[in-house]
C-alpha positions as semicolon CSV with decimal commas, in nm:
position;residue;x (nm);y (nm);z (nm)
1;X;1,711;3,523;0,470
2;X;1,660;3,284;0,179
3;X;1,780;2,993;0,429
4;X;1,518;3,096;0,685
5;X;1,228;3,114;0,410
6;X;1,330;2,760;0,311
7;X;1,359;2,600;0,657
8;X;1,013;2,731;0,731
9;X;0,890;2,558;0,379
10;X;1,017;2,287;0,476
11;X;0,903;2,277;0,856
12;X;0,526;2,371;0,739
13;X;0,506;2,062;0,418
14;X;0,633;1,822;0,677
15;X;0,344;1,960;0,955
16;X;0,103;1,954;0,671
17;X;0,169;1,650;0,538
18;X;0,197;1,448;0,855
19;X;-0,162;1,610;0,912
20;X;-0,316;1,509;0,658
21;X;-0,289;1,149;0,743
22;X;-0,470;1,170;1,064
23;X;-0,748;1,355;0,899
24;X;-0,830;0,972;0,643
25;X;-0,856;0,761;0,970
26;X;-1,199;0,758;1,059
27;X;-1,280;0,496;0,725
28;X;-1,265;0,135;0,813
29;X;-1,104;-0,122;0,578
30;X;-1,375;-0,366;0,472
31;X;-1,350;-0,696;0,495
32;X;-1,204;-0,939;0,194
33;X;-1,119;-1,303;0,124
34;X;-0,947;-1,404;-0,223
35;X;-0,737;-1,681;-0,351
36;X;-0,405;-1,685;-0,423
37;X;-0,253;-1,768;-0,772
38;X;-0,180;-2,118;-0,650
39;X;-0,533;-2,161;-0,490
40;X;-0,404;-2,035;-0,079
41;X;-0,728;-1,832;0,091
42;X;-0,561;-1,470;0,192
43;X;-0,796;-1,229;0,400
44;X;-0,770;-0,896;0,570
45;X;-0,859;-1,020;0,872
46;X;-0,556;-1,321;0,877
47;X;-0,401;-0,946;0,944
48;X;-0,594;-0,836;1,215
49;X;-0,420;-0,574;1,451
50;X;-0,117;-0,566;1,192
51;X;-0,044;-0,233;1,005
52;X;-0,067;-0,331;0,672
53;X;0,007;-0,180;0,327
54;X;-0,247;-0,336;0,111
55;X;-0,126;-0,286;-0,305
56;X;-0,369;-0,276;-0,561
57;X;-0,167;-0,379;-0,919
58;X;-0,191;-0,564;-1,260
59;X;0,126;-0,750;-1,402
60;X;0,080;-0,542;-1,749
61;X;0,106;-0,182;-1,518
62;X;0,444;0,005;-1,583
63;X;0,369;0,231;-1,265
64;X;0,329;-0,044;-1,013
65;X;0,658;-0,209;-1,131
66;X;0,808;0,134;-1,075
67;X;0,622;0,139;-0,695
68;X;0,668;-0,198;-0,601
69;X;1,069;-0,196;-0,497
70;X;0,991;0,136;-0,273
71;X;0,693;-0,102;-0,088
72;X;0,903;-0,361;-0,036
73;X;1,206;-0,080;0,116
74;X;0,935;0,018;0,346
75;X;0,785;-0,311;0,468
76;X;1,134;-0,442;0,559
77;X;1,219;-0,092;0,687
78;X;0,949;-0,137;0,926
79;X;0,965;-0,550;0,958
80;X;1,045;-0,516;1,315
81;X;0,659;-0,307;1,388
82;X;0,492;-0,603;1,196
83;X;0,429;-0,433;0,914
84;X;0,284;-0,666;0,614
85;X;0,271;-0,630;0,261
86;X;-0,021;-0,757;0,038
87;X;-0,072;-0,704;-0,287
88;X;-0,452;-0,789;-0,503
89;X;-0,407;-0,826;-0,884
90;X;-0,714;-0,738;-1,088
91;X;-0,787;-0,659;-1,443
92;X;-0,516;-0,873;-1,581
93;X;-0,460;-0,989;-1,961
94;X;-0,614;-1,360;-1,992
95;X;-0,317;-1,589;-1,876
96;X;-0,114;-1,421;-1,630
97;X;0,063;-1,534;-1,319
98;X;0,059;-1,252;-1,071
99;X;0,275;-1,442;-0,821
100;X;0,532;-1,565;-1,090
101;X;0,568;-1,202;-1,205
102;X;0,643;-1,100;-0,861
103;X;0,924;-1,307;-0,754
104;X;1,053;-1,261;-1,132
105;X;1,071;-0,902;-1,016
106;X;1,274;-1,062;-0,687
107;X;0,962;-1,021;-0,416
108;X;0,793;-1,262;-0,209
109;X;0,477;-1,075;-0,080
110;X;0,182;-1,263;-0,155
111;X;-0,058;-1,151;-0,418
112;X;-0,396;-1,224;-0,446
113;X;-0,541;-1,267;-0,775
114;X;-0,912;-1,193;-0,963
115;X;-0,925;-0,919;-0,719
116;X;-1,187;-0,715;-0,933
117;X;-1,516;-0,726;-0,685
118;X;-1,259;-0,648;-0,376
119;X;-1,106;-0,348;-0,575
120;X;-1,450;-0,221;-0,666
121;X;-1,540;-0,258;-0,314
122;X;-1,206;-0,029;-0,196
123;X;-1,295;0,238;-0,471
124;X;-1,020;0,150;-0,670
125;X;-1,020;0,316;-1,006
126;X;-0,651;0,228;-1,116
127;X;-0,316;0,084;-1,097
128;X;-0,131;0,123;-0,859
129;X;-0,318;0,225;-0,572
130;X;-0,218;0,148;-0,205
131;X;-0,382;0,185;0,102
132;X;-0,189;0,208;0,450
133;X;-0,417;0,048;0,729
134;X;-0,342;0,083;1,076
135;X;-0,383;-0,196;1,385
136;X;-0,735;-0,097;1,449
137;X;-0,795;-0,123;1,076
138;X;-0,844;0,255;0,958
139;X;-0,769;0,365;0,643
140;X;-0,499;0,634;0,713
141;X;-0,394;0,717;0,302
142;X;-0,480;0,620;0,006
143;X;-0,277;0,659;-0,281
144;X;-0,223;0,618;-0,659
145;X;0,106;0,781;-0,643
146;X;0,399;0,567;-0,805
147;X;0,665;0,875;-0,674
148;X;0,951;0,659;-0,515
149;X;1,048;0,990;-0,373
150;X;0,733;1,118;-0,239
151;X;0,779;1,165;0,121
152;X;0,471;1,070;0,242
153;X;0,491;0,684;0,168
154;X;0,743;0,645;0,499
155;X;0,526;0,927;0,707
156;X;0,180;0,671;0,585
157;X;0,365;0,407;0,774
158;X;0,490;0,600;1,067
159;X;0,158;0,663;1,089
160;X;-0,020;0,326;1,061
161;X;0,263;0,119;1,321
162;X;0,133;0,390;1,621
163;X;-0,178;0,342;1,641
């Protein structure tokens, strides 16, 4: 009997979970343009019809270092459905090199820096937070989670390579 309960727990989280992604879509990602650390213009729309995971994060932020390897799992997990990986740095201490602390950390996304106005514009109250946008550019989650185990970063991007 105690199997059965649990089986059902399980079976109803997943349902409601994988729900609850479907239910964010109808918000469009709004348009951005920002320099890189070494001067490159990155935009949203050089990702148009891509699913992309789009990282807010500050060098200084213990919580996005913790995130950051389980982003990188999933983008490469999902490589081959053209997922990308972007990353905007805002409120950083004077002096720091976003893109130098990332492939310190052994990445090569591309990071954005001085992305205050763009995470004001997202609602962005925090680091980390991550949005998962789909091909036709909907917001499907938003998150401030830095669980590597919470289930709902891989169902996000299930999500986002469908549509």
């Amino acid at each position: 009997m105690h199997h059965i309960f649990k089986t059902m727990l399980i079976v109803l989280v997943s349902l409601f979970m994988t729900a609850s992604f479907t239910v964010n879509a109808s918000e469009t990602a709004k348009p951005w343009q920002l320099k890189t650390q070494n001067g490159e213009v990155i935009s949203l729309e050089q990702y148009a019809n891509k699913p992309v995971i789009l990282h807010f994060w500050a060098t200084w932020c213990p919580y996005c270092k913790k995130l950051q390897p389980t982003l990188v799992a999933l983008q490469k997990k999902y490589e081959a459905q053209g997922v990308e990986l972007i990353s905007i740095s805002f409120n950083e201490d004077e002096g720091a090199l976003p893109q130098d602390e990332i492939h310190r950390r052994g990445y090569s996304f591309l990071t954005a820096v001085t992305g205050e106005e763009v995470a004001q514009l997202y609602g962005v109250r925090g680091t980390p937070t991550t949005f998962f946008i789909n091909r036709k550019n909907e917001i499907i989650w938003k998150t401030s989670s830095s669980d590597k185990a919470d289930p709902r970063f891989d169902l996000a991007l299930q999500e986002i390579i469908k549509k």
